[in-house]
C-alpha positions in Angstrom: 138.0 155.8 88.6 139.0 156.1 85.2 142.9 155.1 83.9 143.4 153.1 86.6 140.2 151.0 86.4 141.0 150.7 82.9 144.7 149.7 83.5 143.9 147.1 86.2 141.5 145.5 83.2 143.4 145.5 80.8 146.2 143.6 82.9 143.6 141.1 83.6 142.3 140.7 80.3 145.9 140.3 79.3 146.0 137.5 81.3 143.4 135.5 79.8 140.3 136.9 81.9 137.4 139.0 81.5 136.4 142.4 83.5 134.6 141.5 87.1 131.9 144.0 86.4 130.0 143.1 89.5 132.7 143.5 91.5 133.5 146.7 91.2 130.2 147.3 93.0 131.3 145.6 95.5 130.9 146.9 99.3 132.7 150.3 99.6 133.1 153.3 102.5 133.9 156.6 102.4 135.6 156.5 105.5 139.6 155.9 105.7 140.5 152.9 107.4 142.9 153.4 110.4 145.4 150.8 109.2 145.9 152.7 105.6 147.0 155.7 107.1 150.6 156.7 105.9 153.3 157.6 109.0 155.5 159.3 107.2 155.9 162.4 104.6 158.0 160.5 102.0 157.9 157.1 101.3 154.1 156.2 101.9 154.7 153.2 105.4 151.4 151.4 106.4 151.7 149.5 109.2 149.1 146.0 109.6 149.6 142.4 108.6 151.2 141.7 105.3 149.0 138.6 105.0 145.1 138.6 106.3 141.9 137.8 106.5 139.4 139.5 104.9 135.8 139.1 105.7 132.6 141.0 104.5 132.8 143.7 107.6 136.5 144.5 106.6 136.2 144.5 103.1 135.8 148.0 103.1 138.7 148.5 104.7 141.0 146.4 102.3 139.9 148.6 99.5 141.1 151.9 101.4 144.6 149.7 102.1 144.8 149.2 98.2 145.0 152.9 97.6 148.3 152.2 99.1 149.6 149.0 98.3 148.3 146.7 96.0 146.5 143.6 97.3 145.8 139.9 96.2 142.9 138.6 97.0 142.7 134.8 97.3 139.0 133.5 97.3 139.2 129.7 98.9 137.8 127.2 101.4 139.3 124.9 103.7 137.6 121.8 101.8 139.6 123.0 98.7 142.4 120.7 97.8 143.8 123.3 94.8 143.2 125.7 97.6 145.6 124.2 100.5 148.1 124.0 97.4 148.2 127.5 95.9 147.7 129.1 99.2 151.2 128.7 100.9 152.9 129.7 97.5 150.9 132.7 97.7 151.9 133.5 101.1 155.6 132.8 100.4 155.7 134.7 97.6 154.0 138.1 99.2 156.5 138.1 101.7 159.7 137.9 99.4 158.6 140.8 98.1 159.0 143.1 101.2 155.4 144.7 101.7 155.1 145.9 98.7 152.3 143.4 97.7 149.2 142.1 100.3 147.5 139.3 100.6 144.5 138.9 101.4 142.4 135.3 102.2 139.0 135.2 101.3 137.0 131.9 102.7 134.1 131.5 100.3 132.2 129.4 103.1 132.2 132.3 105.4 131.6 135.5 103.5 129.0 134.3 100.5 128.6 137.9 99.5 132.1 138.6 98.5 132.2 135.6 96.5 129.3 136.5 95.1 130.0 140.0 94.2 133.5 138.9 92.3 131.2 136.5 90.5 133.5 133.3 91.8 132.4 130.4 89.3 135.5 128.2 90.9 138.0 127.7 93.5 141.1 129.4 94.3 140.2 132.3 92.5 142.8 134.9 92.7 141.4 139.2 92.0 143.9 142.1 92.3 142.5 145.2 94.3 144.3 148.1 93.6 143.2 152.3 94.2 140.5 151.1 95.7 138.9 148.7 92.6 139.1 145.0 91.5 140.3 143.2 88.9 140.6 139.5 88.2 143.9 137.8 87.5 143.6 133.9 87.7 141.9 130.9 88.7 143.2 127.5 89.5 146.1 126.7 91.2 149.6 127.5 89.2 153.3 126.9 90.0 155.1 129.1 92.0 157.2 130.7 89.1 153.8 131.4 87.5 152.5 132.8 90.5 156.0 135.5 90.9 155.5 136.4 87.2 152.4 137.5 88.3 153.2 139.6 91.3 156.1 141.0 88.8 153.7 142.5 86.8 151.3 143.3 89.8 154.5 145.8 90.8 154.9 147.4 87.2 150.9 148.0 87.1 151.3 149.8 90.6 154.2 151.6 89.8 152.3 153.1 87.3 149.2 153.8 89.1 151.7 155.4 91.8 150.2 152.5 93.8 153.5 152.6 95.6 153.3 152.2 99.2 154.7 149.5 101.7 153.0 147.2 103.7 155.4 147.1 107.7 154.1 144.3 109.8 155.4 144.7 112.7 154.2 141.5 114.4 155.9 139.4 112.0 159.0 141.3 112.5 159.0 141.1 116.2 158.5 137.6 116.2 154.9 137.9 117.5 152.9 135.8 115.2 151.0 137.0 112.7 149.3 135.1 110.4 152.0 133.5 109.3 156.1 134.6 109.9 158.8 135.2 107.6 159.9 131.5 108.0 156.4 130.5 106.1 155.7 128.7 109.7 153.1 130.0 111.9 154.1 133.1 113.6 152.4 131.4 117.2 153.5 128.2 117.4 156.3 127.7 114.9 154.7 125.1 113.1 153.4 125.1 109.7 154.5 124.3 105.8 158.3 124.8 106.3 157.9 122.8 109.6 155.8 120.3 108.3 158.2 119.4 105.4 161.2 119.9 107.6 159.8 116.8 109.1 159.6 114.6 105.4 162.2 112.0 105.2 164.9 113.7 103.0 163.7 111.7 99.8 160.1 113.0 100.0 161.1 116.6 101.3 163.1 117.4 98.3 159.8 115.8 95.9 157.7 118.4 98.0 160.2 121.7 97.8 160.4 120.7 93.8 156.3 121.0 93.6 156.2 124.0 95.6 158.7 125.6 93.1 156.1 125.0 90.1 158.2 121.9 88.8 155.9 119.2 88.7 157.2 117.0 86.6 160.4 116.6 88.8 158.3 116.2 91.8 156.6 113.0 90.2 159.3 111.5 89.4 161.2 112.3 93.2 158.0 110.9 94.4 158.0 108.0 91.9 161.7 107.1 92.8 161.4 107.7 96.6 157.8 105.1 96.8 159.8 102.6 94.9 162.3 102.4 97.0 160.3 102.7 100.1 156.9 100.8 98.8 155.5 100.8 102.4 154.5 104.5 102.7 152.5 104.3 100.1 149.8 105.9 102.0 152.0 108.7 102.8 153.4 109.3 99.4 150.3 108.7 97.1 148.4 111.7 97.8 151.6 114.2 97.8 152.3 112.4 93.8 148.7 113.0 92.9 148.8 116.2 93.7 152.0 116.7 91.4 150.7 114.7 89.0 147.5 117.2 88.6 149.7 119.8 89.1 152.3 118.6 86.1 148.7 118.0 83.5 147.7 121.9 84.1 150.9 123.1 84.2 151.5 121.6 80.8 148.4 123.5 79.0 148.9 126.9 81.1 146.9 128.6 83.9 144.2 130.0 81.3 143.2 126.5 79.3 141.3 125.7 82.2 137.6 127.0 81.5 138.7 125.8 77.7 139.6 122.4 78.4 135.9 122.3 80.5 134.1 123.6 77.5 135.7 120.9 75.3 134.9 118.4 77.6 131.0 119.2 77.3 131.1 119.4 73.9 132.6 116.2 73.6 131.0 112.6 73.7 131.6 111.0 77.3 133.3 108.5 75.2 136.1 110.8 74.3 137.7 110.2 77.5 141.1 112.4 76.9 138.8 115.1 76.5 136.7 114.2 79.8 140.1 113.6 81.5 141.6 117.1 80.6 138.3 119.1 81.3 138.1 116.8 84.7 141.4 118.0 86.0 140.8 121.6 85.0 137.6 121.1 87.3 139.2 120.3 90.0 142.4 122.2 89.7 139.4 125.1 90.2 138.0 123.6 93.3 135.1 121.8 91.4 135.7 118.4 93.4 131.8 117.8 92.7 131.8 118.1 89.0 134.9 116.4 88.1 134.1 113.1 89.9 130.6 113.6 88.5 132.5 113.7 85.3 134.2 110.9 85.4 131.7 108.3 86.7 129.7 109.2 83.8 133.0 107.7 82.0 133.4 104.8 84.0 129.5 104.1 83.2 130.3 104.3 79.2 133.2 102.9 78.4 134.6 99.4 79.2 138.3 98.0 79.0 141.2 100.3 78.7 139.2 103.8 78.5 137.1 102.8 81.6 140.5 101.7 83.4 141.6 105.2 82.9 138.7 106.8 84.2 138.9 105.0 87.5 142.3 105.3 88.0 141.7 109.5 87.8 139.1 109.6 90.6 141.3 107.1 92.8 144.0 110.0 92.3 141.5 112.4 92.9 140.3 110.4 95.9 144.2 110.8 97.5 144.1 114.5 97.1 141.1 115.1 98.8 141.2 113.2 101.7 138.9 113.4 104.2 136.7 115.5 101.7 133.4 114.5 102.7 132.4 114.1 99.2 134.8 111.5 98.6 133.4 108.3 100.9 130.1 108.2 98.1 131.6 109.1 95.0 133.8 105.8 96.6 130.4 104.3 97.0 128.9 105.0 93.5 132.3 103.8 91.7 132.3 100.5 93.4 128.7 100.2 92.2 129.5 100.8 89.0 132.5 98.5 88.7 131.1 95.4 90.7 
């Protein structure tokens, strides 16, 4: 392909990233998938799931799809904490814009090939395909403005690719499940995000519809206000104001200082613990849970007082938004070491 290769490159370098050039040699067919087939004359309907899973037997498939409508592929992993938070705003934004964008969920774990092919260095990491070739647009999980803003220009790239087709899912519109349904629950069983924060107390599910609308900083402080009034569910409300916390530190440098904010932090003494901090949350904001505790143990090890204090009180945060992580029980280990 030639202009529209170019044009889906140039969007992506545009947006602060460089060409996947091993991607584009990723698995392809030269046989039409069923599903991309358009039922009518005029405007070009394909029928299937408007959000999927993609895995390396189908990927072939997804490429014939995106001669049709654009897709977004979302590389993550169920260990992911930036993962579990980008992914539903994803899904919520694909279907308020009527078919006329995919999605399509890529778990690293389970299909090592495609995440090598698109050269995945961290996770989420978000790719366009589009006429049938890829193109990288972010990594790291943003706000849900962010992520619109995105699919905006996703829709003015397509339009003039003639990229214009729409995605019908009949499932979802039966009521039949789906991945997910228009609702943001799950299509089966009617549980899900929206279900799940339909059940917060009314204090904690407006903290949790601020973050999922990209504003952060309002979040922590609903969360803040709500936990000080209600001290007890600490254990509840702790991880949900980590995560806005992390959430209001990356917003505040953009989606693209990321990889920058990593490469000042190794250039940096481990002593220069804003710099350790910043490049520690742009680690794990891109699923690098691994190296951004690593990071800051080596922190706690050289420094003392306040700057140490600091350092501790990041991977405790970091500790709530992981969970049950299994990394987290002996980076817990080697901290207490450290500090006793």
């Amino acid at each position: 392909m030639t202009s529209e290769h170019a044009e889906q490159l140039a969007f992506a370098e545009a947006a602060g990233n460089e060409p996947v050039e091993t991607a584009a040699a990723a698995p392809s067919t030269t046989a039409s998938a069923a599903s991309a087939t358009p039922e009518t004359a005029g405007e070009d309907i394909v029928r299937g799931p408007l959000i999927r899973d993609i895995t390396e037997e189908d990927f072939a498939e997804a490429l014939e799809l995106s001669k049709h409508v654009p897709i977004v592929l979302d590389m993550w992993a169920p260990w992911c904490g930036p993962c579990r938070q980008l992914g539903p705003v994803l899904e919520k934004t694909t279907k308020e814009f009527g078919g006329k964008i995919a999605l399509g969920k890529v778990n690293v774990d389970e299909n090592p090939s495609l995440s090598q092919a698109f050269q995945v260095q961290g996770i989420p990491a978000v790719f366009l395909l589009m006429g049938g070739h890829p193109a990288p647009l972010f990594t790291g999980a943003i706000s849900a403005a962010t992520v619109k803003n995105v699919f905006e220009k996703i829709l003015e790239l397509a339009a003039k690719e003639g990229v214009t087709g729409r995605l019908v899912d009949d499932a979802a519109a039966d009521g039949a499940g789906g991945a997910s349904g228009v609702d943001g629950t799950d299509g089966a069983s009617g549980t899900g995000a929206g279900a799940a924060k339909s059940a917060l107390p009314e204090g904690l599910a407006e903290a949790a519809e601020l973050a999922e609308n990209g504003d952060f900083s309002g979040a922590v402080a609903a969360y803040e206000s709500y936990l000080k009034e209600n001290p007890g569910e600490s254990a509840t409300v702790d991880p949900l104001l980590a995560k806005a916390r992390l959430g209001a530190r990356v917003e505040k440098d953009g989606p693209m200082a990321g990889a920058e904010a990593v490469e000042r932090g190794n250039k940096a003494p481990t002593t220069d613990v804003e710099a350790q901090l910043a490049a520690a949350d742009a680690q794990l904001n891109s699923g690098d849970a691994p190296g951004a505790l690593t990071r800051l143990l080596a922190v706690v090890a050289e420094t003392a007082g306040e700057d140490r204090d600091k350092a501790r009180a990041r991977m405790v945060e970091y500790f709530a938004i992981l969970g049950d992580d299994p990394i987290v029980a002996p980076m817990r280990g080697r901290l207490a070491t450290l500090l006793y």
